[in-house]
C-alpha positions in Angstrom: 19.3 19.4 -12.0 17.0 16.7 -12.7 16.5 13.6 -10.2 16.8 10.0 -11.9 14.1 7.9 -10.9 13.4 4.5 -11.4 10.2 2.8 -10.8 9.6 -0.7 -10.5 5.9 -1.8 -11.8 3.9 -0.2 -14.0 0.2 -0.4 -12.4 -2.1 2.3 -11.8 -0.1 3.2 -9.1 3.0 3.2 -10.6 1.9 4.8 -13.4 0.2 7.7 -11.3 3.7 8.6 -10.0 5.2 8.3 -13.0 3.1 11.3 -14.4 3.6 13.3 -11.4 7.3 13.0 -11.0 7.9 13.5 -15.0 5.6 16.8 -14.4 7.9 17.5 -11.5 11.4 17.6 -13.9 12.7 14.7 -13.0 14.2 11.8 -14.9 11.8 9.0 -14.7 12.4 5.3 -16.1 8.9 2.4 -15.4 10.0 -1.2 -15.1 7.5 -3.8 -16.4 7.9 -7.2 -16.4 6.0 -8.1 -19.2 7.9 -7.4 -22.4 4.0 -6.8 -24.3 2.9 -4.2 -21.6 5.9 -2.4 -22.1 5.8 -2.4 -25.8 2.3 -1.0 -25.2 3.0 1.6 -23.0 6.0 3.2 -24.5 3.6 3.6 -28.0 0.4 4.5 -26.9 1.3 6.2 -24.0 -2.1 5.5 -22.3 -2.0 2.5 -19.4 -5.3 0.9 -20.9 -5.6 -1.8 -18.1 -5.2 0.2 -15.1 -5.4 3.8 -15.6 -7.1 4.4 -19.7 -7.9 8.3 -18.8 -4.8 9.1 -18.3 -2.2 10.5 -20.7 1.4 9.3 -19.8 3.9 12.1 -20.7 5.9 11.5 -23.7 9.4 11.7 -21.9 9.0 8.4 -19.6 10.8 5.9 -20.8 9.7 2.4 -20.1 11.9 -0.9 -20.0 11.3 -4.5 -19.3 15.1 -4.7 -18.2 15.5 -4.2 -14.6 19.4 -3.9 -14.2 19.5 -1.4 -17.1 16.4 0.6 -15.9 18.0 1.1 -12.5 21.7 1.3 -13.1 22.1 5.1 -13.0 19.1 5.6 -10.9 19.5 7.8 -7.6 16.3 6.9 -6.6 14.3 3.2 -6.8 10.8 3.6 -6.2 8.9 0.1 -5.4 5.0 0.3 -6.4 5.1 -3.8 -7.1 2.9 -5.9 -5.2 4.5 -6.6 -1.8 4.9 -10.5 -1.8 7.0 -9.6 -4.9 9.2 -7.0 -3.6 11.6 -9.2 -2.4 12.3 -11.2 -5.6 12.2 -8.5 -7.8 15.1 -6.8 -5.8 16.6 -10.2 -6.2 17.0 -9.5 -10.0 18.8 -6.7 -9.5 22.5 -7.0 -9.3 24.8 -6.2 -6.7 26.1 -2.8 -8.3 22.7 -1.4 -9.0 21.6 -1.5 -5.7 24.1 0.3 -3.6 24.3 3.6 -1.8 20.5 3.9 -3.4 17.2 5.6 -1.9 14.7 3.5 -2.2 10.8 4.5 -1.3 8.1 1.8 -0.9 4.5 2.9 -2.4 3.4 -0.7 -1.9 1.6 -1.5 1.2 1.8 -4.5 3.2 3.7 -7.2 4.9 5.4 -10.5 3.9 3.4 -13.3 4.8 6.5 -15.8 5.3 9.1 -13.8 6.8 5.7 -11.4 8.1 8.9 -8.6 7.3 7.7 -5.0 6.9 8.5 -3.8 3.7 11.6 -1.7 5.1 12.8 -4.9 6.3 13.1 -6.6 3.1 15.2 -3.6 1.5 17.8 -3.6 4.4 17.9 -7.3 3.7 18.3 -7.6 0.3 20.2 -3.9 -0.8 23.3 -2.9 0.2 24.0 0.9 2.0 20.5 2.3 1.3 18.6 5.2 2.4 14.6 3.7 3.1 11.5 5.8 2.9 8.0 4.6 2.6 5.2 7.0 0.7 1.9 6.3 2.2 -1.2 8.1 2.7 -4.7 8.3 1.4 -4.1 8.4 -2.2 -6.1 6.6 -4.8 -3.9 6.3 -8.2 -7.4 7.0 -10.4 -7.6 10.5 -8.8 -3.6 11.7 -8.3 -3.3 10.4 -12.4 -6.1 13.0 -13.2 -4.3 16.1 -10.6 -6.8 16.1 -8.5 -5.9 17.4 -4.5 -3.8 14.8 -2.4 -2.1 14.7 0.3 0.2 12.5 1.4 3.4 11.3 3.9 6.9 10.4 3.6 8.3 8.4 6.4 12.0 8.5 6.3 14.8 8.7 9.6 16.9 10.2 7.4 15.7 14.2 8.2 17.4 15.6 5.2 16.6 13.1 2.4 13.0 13.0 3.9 12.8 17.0 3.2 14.5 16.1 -0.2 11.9 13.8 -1.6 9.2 15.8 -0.3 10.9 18.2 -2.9 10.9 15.8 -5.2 7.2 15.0 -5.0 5.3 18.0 -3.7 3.2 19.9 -6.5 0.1 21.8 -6.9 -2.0 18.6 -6.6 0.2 16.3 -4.3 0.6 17.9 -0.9 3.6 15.4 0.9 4.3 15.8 4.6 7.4 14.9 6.3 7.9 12.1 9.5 10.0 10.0 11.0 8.4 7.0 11.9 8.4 4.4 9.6 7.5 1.7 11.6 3.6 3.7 11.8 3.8 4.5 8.2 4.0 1.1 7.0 1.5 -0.6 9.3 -0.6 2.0 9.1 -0.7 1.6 5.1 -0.4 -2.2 5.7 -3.3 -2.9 8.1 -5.7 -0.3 6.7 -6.4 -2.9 3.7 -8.0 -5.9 6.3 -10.1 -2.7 7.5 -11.3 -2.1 4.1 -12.2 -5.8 3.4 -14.3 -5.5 6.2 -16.2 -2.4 5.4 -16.8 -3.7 2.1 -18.1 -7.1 3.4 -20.5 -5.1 6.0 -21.9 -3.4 3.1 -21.8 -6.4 1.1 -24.1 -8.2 3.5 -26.2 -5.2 4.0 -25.3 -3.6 7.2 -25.6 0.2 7.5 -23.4 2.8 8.5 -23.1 2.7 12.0 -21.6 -0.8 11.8 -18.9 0.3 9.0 -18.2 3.6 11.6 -17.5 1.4 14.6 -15.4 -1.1 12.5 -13.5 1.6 11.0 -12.8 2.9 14.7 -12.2 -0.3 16.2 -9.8 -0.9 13.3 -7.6 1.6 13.9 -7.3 1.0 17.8 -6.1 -2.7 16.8 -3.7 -1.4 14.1 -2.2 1.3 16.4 -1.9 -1.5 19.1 0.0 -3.7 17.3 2.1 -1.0 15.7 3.1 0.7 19.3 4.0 -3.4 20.3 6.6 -3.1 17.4 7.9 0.2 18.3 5.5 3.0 16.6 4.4 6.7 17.7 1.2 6.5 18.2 0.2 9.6 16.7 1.1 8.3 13.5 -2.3 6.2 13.3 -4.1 9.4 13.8 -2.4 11.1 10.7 -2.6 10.8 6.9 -1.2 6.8 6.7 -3.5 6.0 9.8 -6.9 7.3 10.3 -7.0 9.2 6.9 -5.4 6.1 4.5 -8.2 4.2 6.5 -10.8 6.5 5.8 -10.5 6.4 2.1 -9.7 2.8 2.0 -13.1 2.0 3.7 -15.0 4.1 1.7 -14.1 4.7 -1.5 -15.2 3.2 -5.2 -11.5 3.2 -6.1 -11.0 0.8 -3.2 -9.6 -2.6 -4.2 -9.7 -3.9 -1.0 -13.5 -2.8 -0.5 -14.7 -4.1 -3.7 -13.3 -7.1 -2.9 -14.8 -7.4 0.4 -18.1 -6.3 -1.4 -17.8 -8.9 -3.0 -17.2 -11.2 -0.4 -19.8 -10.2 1.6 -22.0 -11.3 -1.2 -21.3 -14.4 -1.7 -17.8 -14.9 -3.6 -15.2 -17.2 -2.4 -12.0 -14.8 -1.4 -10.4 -16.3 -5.1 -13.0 -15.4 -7.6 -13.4 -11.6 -5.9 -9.6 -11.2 -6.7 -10.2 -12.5 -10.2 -13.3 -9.9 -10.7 -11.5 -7.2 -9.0 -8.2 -8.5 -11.5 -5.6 -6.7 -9.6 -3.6 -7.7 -6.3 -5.9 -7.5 -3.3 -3.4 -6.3 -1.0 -5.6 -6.9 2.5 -6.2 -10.9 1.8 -2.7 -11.5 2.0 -2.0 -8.7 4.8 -4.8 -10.1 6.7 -3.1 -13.3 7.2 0.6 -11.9 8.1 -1.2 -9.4 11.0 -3.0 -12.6 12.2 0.6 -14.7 12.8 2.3 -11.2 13.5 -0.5 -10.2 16.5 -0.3 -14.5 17.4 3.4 -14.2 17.9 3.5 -11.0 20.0 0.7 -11.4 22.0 -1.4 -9.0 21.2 -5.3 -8.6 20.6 -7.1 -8.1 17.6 -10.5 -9.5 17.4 -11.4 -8.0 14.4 -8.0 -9.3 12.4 -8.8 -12.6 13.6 -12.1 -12.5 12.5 -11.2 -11.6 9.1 -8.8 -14.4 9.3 -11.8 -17.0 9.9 -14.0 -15.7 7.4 -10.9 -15.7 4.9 -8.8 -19.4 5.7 -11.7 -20.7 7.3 -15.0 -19.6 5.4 -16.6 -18.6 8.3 -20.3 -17.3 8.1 -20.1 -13.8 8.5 -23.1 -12.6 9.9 -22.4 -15.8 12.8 -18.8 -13.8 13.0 -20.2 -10.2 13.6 -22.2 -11.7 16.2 -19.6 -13.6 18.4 -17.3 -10.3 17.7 -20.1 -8.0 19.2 -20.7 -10.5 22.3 -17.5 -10.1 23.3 -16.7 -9.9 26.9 -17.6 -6.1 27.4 -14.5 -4.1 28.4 -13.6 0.1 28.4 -13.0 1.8 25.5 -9.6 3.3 26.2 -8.4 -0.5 26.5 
């Protein structure tokens, strides 16, 4: 029996899934906002902005309605930008979002409310099942099959095994775990990482600074996330050390072209608008800055990503006071 599946935004991201669960026999509605993009889509069956060489299977159906794409839906499956989520759940009435399962494929954390993502959907749904799909998985290379693998987060045992049925093919490898907490900071925080690696390069600094950063990062992130309750070993799985890994390094990486970008010379505004999709790590960076503020907790290199962001700080003046540091062990 086929799964009914509806997914909100219709990105390359969104659109990657789309494929793959269609290809899996399931029952998959997009939501787009924009009544043109939908038009678009539904015809040409090719998503020319965010993923042209891909072919979208001809039994998707696409809708710019959000109440009727999600009224029969067992599962909702969130891939809009984060500072969105919780107004686009707000369109959603009352009766389509109970006794739901939704998953979040977006990654980050509300700057206001500096709410995880799970947080939001308890607050705004109504008896919902929450799981979070994370892990290193650029939507240019899971739209064209190639090898990924991937985690579902979920404390629900049971429907955690039943989407990784849902997902799992030939191409899209999806383990199972119960911390969801890890998952979603892990995802989250990854993305300042990235900014930084790509400003390192951007600046020309070689390889030995973007490894330490990229070590360094993930000690801050899993620091944080065990103040708010995490496993640990999460940050050394697929949606901690490996989402970081690809994140940092890759040519798919928003986040790293971005800080590219930066790093040579662009304000943080006009390398979102030459990048022209949502840099998830800008506005990430600045919830982790008020969330590590408001619990205490150190993270040198989140805060100096927050100066060079808010505060246009020179970056090579930044690297410096971050490496003079008072010297310390590394297990601290």
């Amino acid at each position: 029996m086929k799964t009914k599946i509806t997914i909100l935004g219709g990105g390359s991201w969104g659109t990657a899934l789309a494929k793959l669960l269609s290809e899996n026999n399931n029952d998959v509605t997009v939501w787009i906002r924009d009544d043109k993009q939908c038009k678009e889509l539904s015809e040409l069956r090719i998503n020319k902005k965010y993923l042209p060489n891909v072919v979208i299977p001809s039994d998707i159906i696409f809708t710019s309605d959000i109440n009727e794409g999600v009224k029969d839906a067992q599962i909702i499956l969130i891939v809009v930008p984060t500072q969105m989520i919780r107004n686009v759940l707000k369109q959603i009435n009352v009766e389509n979002k109970n006794d739901k399962i939704f998953i979040n494929a977006s990654k980050g954390i509300e700057i206001g409310t500096l709410n995880r993502v799970s947080e939001i959907v308890a607050q705004e749904t109504i008896n919902c099942t929450y799981a979070v799909l994370t892990g290193p998985s650029h939507a240019e290379e899971v739209g064209l099959s190639m090898p990924t693998a991937i985690t579902i987060a979920c404390d629900n045992k049971e429907i955690g095994e039943f989407i990784q049925d849902i997902f799992m093919s030939s191409y899209f490898r999806v383990y199972t775990n119960d911390d969801i907490i890890g998952a979603e900071l892990g995802g989250a925080l990854k993305n300042i990482i990235a900014l930084g690696a790509g400003i390192s390069d951007g600046i020309g600094y070689g390889d030995n600074a973007k490894a330490a950063l990229m070590n360094r990062g993930i000690v801050e992130i899993a620091r944080l996330g065990a103040a708010l309750g995490a496993d640990k070993h999460t940050f050394s799985g697929l949606s901690g050390i490996g989402d970081l890994i690809v994140t940092c390094t890759s040519k798919h990486s928003r986040n790293y072209n971005a800080g590219y970008l930066i790093g040579q010379g662009y304000s943080k505004e006009d390398a979102t608008k030459k990048i022209g999709m949502v840099v998830e790590g800008i506005s990430t960076t600045y919830a982790a800055y008020n969330l590590a503020k408001n619990l205490n907790i150190e993270m040198p290199i989140v805060n100096a990503m927050y100066d060079v962001l808010e505060n246009n700080a020179d970056v090579k003046y930044t690297v410096h006071m971050l490496m003079e540091r008072e010297k310390k062990d590394e297990k601290l």
